[in-house]
C-alpha positions in Angstrom: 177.8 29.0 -8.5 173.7 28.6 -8.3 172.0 29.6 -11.2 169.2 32.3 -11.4 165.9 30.9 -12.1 162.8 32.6 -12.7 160.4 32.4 -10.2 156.6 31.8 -11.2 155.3 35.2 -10.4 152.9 35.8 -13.6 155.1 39.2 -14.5 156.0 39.9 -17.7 159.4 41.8 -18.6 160.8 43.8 -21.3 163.8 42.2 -23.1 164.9 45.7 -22.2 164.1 45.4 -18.6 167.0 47.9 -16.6 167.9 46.1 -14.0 169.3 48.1 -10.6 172.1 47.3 -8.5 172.9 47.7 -5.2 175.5 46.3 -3.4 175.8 46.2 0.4 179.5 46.3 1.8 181.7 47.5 4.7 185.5 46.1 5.5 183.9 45.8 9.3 181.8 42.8 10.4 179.1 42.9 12.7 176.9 46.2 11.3 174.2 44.3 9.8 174.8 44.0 5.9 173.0 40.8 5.4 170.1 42.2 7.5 170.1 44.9 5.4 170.4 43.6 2.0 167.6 40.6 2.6 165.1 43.0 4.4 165.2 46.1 1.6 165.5 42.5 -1.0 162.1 41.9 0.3 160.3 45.1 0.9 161.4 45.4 -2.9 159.7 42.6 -4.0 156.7 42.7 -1.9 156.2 46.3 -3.2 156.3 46.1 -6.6 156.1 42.4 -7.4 159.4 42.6 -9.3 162.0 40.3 -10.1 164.2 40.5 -7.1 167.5 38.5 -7.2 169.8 38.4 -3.8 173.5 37.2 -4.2 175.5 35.7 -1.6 178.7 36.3 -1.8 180.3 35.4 1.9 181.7 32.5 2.5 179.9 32.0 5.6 176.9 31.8 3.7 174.3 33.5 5.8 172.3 35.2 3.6 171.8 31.5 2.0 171.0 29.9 5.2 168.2 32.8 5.4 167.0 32.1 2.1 166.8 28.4 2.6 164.7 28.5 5.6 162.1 30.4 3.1 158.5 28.9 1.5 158.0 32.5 -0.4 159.7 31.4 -4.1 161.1 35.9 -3.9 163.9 37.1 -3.9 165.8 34.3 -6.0 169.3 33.4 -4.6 172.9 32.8 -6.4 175.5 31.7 -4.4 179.0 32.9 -6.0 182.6 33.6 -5.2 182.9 37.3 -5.6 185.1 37.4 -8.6 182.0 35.5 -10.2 179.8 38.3 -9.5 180.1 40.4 -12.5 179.2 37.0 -14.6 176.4 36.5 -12.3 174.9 40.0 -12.7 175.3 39.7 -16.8 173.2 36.6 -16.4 170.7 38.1 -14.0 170.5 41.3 -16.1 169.9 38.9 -19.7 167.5 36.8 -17.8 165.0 40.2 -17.3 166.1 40.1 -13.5 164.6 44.0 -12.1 166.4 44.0 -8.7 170.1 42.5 -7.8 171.4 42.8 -4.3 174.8 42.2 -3.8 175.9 41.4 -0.2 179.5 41.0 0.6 182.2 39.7 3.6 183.6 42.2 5.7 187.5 42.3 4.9 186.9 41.2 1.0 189.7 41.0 -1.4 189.5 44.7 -3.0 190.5 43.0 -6.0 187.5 41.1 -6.5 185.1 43.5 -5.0 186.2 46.7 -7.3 183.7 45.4 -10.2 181.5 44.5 -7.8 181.2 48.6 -6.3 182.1 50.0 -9.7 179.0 48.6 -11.4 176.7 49.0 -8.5 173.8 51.9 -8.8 174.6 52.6 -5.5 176.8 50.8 -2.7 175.2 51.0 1.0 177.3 51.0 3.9 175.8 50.2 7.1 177.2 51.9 10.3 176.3 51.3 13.8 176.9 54.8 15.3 179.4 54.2 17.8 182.5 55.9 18.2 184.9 52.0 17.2 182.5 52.0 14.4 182.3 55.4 13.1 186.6 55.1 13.1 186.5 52.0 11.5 184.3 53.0 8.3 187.6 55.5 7.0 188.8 52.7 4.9 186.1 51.3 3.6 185.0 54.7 2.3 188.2 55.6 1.0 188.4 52.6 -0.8 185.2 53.1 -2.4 185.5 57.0 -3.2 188.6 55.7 -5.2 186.7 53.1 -7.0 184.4 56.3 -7.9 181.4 54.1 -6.2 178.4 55.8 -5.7 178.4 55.6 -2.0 175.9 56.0 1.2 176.3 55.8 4.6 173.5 53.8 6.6 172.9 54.7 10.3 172.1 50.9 11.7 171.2 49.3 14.9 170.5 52.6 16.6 169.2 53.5 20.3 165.7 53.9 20.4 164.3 58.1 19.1 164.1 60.6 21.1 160.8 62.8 21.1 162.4 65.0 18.1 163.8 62.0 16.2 166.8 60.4 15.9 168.4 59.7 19.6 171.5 61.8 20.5 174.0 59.4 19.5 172.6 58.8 15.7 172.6 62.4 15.0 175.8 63.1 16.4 177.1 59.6 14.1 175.2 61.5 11.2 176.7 64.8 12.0 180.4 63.3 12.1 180.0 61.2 9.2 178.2 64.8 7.0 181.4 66.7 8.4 183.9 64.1 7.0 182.1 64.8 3.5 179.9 61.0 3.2 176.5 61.0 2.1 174.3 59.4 4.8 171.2 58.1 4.1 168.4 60.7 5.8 166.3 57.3 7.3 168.0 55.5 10.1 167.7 52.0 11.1 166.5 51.1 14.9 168.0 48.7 17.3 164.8 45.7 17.5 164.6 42.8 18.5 162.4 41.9 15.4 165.6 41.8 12.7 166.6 39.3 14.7 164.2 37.1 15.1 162.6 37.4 11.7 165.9 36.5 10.0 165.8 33.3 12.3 163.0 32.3 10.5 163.7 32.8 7.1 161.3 36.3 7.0 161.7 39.8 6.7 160.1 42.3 8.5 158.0 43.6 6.2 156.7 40.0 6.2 156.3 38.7 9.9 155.5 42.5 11.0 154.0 44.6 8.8 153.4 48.0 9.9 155.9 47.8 12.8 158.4 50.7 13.0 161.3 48.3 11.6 159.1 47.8 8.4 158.5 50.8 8.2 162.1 52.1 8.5 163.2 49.8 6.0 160.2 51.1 3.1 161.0 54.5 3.9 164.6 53.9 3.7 163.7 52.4 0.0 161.7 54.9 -0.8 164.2 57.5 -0.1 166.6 56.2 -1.9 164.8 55.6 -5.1 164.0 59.2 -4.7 167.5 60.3 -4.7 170.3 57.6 -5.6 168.7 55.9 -7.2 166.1 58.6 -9.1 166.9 57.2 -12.3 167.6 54.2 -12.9 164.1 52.5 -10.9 162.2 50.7 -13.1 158.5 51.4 -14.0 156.4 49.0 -12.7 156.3 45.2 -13.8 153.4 44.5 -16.3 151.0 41.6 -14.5 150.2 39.2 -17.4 146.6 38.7 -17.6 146.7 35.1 -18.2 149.0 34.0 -15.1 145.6 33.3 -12.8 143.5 32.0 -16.0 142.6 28.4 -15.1 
C-alpha cells in the first residue's frame, strides 16, 4: 500500500479539514468507473485547488497507470487492496486530505467493499444506457441499498443529444432506472472520443480540452452533485497561504 503524501500546492488546511468521499463502483465492467472517478478527481482539483487524493483499488491497476503517465503533482494516488481502504481513508482524512475518490473492480468481494460504500458521502454508479446494461445494474443496487449507501445512478457513454437534450435512449435509460426507484444523477455523460484519448495520456479533460462539451459535462455533473448529495458535507474553500510564492 502507497502512502499519501502531500503535494506542494501552497494551501493551507484546517486540522479539522472534512474531508468528502466518494466512491465509484458497479459489479459490471466496462461502464467507465476509472474514467469517471480520475476525470471528476481532476475537475475537483483544478476547481478549487484542494487536496484531492484518488485510490486505486483494482488489481489491474489502471487508474495507476493513468496517474503515472502524469507531470501535474494533483490528485495524489494510493494504491491498496480494498480491505486496506478504510485504513487508507483514516490516513488521508488525518493527513488534512479535502477530496478522496475511491474507485473499485467490477465483481469486488462485498465483504471488503461494504466499508468502502458505507463510509462513502455518496457512491456513483456509472451505467451505459443499454438495455444488458440497465439489467445488469439490479445487483449492484441492491447490494448497495442494503449497505444503506447513499447511492446515484450515472448515465455514461451515451449517444450523442438530440435537439431537446438527452438522445432517446438516455432518457428512456433514465426513465427505467426513476421507475425502479434509483436516484439518477440529472447530468449525463456523452459518448467522445476525448475520454479516451486523454486518459491515454495521463490527462483529464478538463485539462487537454477545456471548454469542450465532455469538460463541461463532467463540472456540471460536480456541480450538481455538490448541490444535492453532497449539499453538506463540501468543504469551503482551501485557504491559499500567502507565503507559498514568496521567494
Amino acid at each position: 500500500m502507497c502512502c499519501v503524501q502531500r503535494p506542494s500546492l501552497g494551501v493551507r488546511c484546517s486540522e479539522a479539514v472534512q474531508m468528502i468521499t466518494v466512491a465509484v463502483f458497479n459489479q459490471k465492467g466496462g461502464v467507465g468507473k476509472t474514467t469517471l472517478t480520475l476525470n471528476l478527481a481532476v475537475e475537483v482539483a483544478r476547481r478549487r485547488g484542494n487536496w484531492v487524493c484518488v485510490v486505486d483499488t483494482d488489481p489491474q491497476r489502471c487508474l495507476g497507470d493513468w496517474w503515472r503517465l502524469r507531470k501535474s503533482e494533483q490528485p495524489t494516488l494510493v494504491e491498496c487492496r480494498l480491505d486496506q481502504a478504510r485504513q487508507v481513508a483514516g490516513v488521508a482524512r488525518q493527513q488534512g486530505v479535502t477530496h478522496l475518490f475511491f474507485d473499485t473492480a467490477p465483481r469486488a468481494a462485498s465483504s471488503g467493499l461494504l466499508p468502502v460504500v458505507r463510509d462513502a458521502d455518496v457512491v456513483l454508479v456509472p451505467t451505459r444506457p443499454s438495455a444488458m446494461d440497465l439489467r445488469a445494474i439490479g445487483g449492484t443496487m441492491q447490494f448497495l441499498h442494503e449497505a444503506n449507501a447513499e447511492t446515484v445512478a450515472v448515465l455514461n457513454a451515451c449517444p450523442p443529444r438530440g435537439l431537446c437534450g438527452e438522445s432517446g435512449v438516455a432518457r428512456q435509460a433514465r426513465d427505467a432506472l426513476e421507475d425502479w426507484g434509483h436516484e439518477v444523477a440529472a447530468v449525463s455523460i456523452g459518448q467522445r472520443t476525448v475520454f479516451s484519448s486523454a486518459l491515454a495520456d495521463g490527462w483529464a479533460v478538463s485539462e487537454c480540452e477545456p471548454g469542450s462539451k465532455a469538460s463541461t459535462e463532467i463540472s456540471r455533473l460536480w456541480e450538481w452533485l455538490i448541490e444535492g448529495p453532497l449539499a453538506m458535507g463540501e468543504p469551503a474553500p482551501a485557504e491559499q497561504d500567502p507565503t507559498a510564492n514568496a521567494a
